[in-house]
N, C-alpha and C positions, 0 to 999 in steps of 0.2 A: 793694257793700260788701266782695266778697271773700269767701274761707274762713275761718270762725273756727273754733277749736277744734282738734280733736288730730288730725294725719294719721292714715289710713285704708287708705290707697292704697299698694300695694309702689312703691317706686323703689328704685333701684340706689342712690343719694345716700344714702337715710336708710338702705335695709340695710347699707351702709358704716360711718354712725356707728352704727350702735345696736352691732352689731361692735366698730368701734373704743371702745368704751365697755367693751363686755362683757371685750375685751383686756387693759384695766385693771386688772379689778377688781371692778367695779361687778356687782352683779347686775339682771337683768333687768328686776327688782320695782323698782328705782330708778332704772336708766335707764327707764323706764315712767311713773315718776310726773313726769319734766319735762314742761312744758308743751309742747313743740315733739316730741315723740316720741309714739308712738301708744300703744295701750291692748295690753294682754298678749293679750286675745282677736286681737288684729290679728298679731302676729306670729307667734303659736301657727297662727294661720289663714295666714299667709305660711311660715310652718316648713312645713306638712304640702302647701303646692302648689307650692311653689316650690324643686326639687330642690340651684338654685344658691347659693338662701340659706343651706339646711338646712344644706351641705356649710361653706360660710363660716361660718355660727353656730358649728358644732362646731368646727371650727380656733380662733373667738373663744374659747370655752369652754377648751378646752383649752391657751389661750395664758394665760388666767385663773387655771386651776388650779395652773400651771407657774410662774406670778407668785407667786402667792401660797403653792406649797410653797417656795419661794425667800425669801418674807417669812418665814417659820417657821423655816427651817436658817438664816437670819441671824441672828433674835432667839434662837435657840440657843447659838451661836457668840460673841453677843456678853452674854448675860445670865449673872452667875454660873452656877457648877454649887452651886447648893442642896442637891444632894442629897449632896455627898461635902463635908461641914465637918470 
């Protein structure tokens, strides 16, 4: 019948997308809850053994962070100034 259910196992592949997801935007808690992505325990438990991921998460993280202070000085920039009428 096959594997059913939510991967468990480190590969290179899924530490990629979970990555490129985190790169987004997305937080961890929601790429987590698709069905084709593994469980928080699983990559928390791949962050603390796997030196190569850890180093790749952070870069994702902080490509997130960078995103998204980016979405904020936008809607700044482009949202009235409210405060000087």
């Amino acid at each position: 019948m096959g594997n059913v259910g939510r991967p468990s196992k480190y590969s290179q592949d899924l530490a990629d997308e979970i990555c490129a997801r985190l790169s987004e935007g997305q937080s961890l808690r929601t790429v987590c809850k698709a069905n084709d992505m593994p469980a928080r325990a699983s990559v928390f438990k791949w962050l603390r053994e796997n030196s190569t991921f850890s180093d790749q998460y952070a870069k994702a993280k902080q490509e997130s962070a960078d995103a998204m202070f980016e979405e904020v000085l936008d809607a700044c920039t482009v949202l009235p100034n409210v405060f000087n009428h």
